[in-house]
N, C-alpha and C positions, 0 to 999 in steps of 0.2 A: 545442514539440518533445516528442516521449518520452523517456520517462525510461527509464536504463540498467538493465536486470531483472537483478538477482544470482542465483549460481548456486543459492545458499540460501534463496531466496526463494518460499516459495509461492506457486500462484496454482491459482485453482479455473478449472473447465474453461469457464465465462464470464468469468472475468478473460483467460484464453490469448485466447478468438474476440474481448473487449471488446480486447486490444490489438494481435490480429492485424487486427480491423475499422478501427481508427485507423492503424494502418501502409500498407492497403491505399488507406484515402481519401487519405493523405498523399503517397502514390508517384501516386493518380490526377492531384491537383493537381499535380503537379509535371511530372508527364506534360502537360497539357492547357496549362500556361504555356509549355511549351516547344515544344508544337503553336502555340501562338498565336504565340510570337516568329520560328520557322520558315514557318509561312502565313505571317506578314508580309513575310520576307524570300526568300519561294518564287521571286521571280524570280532573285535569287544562288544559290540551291538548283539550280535548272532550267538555270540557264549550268553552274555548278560538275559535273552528272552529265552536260550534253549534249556536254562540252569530249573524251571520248574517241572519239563520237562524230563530232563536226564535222571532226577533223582528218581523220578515216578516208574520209568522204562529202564533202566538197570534194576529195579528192582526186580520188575517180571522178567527181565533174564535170568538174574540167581534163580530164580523158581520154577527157571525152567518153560515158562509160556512162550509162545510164537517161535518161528523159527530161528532168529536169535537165540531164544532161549534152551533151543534143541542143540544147536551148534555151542553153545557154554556149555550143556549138560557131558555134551562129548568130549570138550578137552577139557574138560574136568576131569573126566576117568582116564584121559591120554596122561593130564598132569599126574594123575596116583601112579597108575603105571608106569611113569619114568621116575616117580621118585622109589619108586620099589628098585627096578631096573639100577637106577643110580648107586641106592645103597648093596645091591648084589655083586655088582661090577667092584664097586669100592673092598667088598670083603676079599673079592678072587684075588684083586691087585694088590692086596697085602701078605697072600698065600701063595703066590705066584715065584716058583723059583728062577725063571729065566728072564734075563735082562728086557729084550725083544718081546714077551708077553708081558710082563709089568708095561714097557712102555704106552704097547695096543691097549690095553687095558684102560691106565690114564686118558688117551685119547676118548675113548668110548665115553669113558667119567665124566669128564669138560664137555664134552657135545649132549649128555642127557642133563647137565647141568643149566645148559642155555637153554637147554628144552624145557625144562620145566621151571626156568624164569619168563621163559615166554609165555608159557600157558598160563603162570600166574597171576596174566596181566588183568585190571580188573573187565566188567559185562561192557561189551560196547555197546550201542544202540542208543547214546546220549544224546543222539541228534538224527533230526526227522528226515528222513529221504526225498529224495526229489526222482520224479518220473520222467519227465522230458527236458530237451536238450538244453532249452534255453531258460528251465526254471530257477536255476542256483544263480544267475544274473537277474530273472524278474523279482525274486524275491529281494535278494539283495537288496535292489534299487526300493520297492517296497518298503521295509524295516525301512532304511536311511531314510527315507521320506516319511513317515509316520515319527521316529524320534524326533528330525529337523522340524515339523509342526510343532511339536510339544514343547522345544525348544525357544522358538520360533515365539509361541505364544503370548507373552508377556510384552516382547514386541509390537505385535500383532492388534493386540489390546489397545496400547496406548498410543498407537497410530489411529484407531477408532475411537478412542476417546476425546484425542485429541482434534478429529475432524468433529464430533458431531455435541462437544460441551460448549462451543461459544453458541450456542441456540439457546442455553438453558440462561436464566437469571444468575446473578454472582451469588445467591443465599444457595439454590439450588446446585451450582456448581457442588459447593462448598459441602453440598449432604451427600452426592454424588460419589467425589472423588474417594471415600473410606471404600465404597463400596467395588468402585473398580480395579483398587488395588487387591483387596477381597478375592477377584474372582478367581486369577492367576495360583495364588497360593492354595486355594481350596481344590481349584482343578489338578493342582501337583499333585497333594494332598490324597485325593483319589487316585489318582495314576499309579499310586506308590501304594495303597492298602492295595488296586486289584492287582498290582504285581506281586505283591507279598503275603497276601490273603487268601483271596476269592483266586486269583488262575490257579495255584498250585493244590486248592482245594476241586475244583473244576475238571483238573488233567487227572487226578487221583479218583474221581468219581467215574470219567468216559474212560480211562483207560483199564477200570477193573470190573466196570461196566460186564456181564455175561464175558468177559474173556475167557474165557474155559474155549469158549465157542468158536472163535476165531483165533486168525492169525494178526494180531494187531500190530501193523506195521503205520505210521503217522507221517503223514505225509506234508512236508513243508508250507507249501502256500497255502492249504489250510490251517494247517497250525496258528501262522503267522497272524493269519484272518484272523482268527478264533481269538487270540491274546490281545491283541491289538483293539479290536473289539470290546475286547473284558474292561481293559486297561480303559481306553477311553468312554465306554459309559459309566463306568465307576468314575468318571472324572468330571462328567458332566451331572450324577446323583449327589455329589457333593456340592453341587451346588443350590440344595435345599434352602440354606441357610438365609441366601440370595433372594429366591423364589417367594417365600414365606415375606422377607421385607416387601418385597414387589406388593403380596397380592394384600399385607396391609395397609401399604399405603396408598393403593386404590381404592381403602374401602371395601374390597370383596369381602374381608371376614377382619374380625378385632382380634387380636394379643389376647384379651380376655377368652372369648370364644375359643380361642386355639391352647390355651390353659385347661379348660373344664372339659374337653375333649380327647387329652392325654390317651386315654385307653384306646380311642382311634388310630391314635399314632403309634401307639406300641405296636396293634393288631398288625397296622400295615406295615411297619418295620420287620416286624417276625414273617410274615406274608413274603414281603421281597426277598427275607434270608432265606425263608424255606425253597424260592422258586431258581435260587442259584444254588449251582450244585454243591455237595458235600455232606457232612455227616454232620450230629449232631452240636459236635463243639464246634463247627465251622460254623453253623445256623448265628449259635451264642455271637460267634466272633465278630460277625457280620451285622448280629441283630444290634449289637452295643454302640455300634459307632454311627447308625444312617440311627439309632432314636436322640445321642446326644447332639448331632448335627441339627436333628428336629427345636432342639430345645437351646441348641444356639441362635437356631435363626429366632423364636420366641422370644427368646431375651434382648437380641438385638431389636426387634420390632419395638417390642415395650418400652425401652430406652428410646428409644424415635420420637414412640408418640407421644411421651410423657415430652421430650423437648418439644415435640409441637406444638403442643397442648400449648405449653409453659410459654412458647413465644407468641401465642395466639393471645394471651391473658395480657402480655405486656401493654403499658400505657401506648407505647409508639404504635403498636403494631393497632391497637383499637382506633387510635384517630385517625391512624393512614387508612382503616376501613370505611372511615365518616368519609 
């Protein structure tokens, strides 16, 4: 592991790249083990992002849309007809006076039986198709690479934090570090509303989208794009909270100011929910959680300043300004 670099601690401009070079190989392996535990487990990976999907597109089979839904609507009517077939067969082989026709009979009975437990099966179409030869391996690797970042990330983080906080002062460290643990959490945090929220609200909008019209068949590496996408800017939108600290404690705008303005932030809360897909209660769903994110980061700024203020006042901190 590296060692923790003190704020007093020299280093010449090839000790910084000699330990910037060892932070980066360390964050690569740790990337590539969690690529490799992810491939391995890519088949739970590929259920786990196809599950907003499946519910969306089995739907439009039962109802018959797209050519899946034409191929369910037919053994639908295969399945009535063999259970009709079933139970007519069944009345003959109980009227049946010869040994040799009862038996044929049975036979028939068992065979329309398996028949119409197979048709029974529910809509396929839970998972997106793939066009060319070598897509169901590009994706693959895809997924496993996008969860391994996600994974990865908390990682990743404190391999950057840990190269670039002996620059700051030990007061500044010290206001820093809440905030880097912050990020990780909030970035999950998002990850996990647009998997649960905003895509399955999204697939339900494009997929009923003028479907009448076409034959909607969803094809994988878009797919994949598309949620992956959702997933991580909703991951990086959560981090308002952050942003808002940032641009208070530069000065761009005051705690107060960002108070008496509320209705701004409502407007553009609603605004973003409206510009992601879905219906009305999906807008609500969406609009509730990016404005109390707003009013997280507000409260945390305010807490800030009022500590800064409050160590600005102190006896030590005025003579150390003399």
């Amino acid at each position: 592991m590296l060692g923790r670099i003190s704020h007093d601690e020299q280093l010449t401009t090839v000790g910084h790249l000699d330990e910037l070079r060892r932070r980066l190989l360390l964050s690569a392996l740790v990337v590539v083990a969690a690529f490799g535990v992810c491939f391995w487990q890519n088949h739970r990976l590929l259920h786990l992002i196809n599950a907003p999907l499946a519910h969306q597109t089995q739907q439009q089979v039962r109802d018959g849309h797209g050519p899946l839904g034409a191929t369910y609507t037919v053994a639908q009517s295969a399945r009535d007809v063999a259970v009709q077939l079933h139970q007519v067969v069944g009345l003959l082989g109980t009227q049946a006076q010869q040994a040799p026709v009862r038996a044929a009979l049975h036979k028939v009975q068992a065979s329309l039986a398996t028949d119409v437990t197979r048709l029974s099966a529910p809509p396929q179409g839970d998972r997106p198709v793939t066009l060319g030869i070598g897509e169901p391996f590009t994706t693959t690797v895809t997924v496993s690479l996008v969860f391994a970042l996600i994974i990865s990330l908390p990682f990743l983080l404190m391999q950057a934090h840990g190269f670039m906080i002996p620059a700051l002062e030990p007061e500044q460290q010290r206001r820093v570090k809440p905030v880097t643990f912050a990020v990780p959490g909030l970035f999950i945090a998002g990850v996990a509303f647009g998997y649960f929220v905003v895509l399955p609200a999204a697939v339900r909008f494009f997929q009923n989208f003028n479907s009448d019209q076409f034959n909607v068949l969803v094809q994988a590496s878009q797919y994949y794009k598309f949620a992956a996408t959702t997933m991580l800017a909703m991951g990086l939108l959560f981090q308002v909270p952050i942003a808002i600290i940032a641009v208070t404690r530069a000065g761009v705008v005051t705690p107060r100011q960002l108070r008496r303005n509320r209705r701004y932030a409502v407007a553009a809360c609603a605004a973003l929910a409206a510009f992601l897909p879905g219906d009305a209660i999906t807008m609500l769903l969406e609009t509730l959680p990016l404005y109390l994110l707003f009013e997280l980061g507000v409260l945390l700024a305010d807490v800030a300043d009022r500590r800064a203020r409050r160590r600005a006042l102190q006896p030590g901190a005025v003579a150390l300004e003399q």
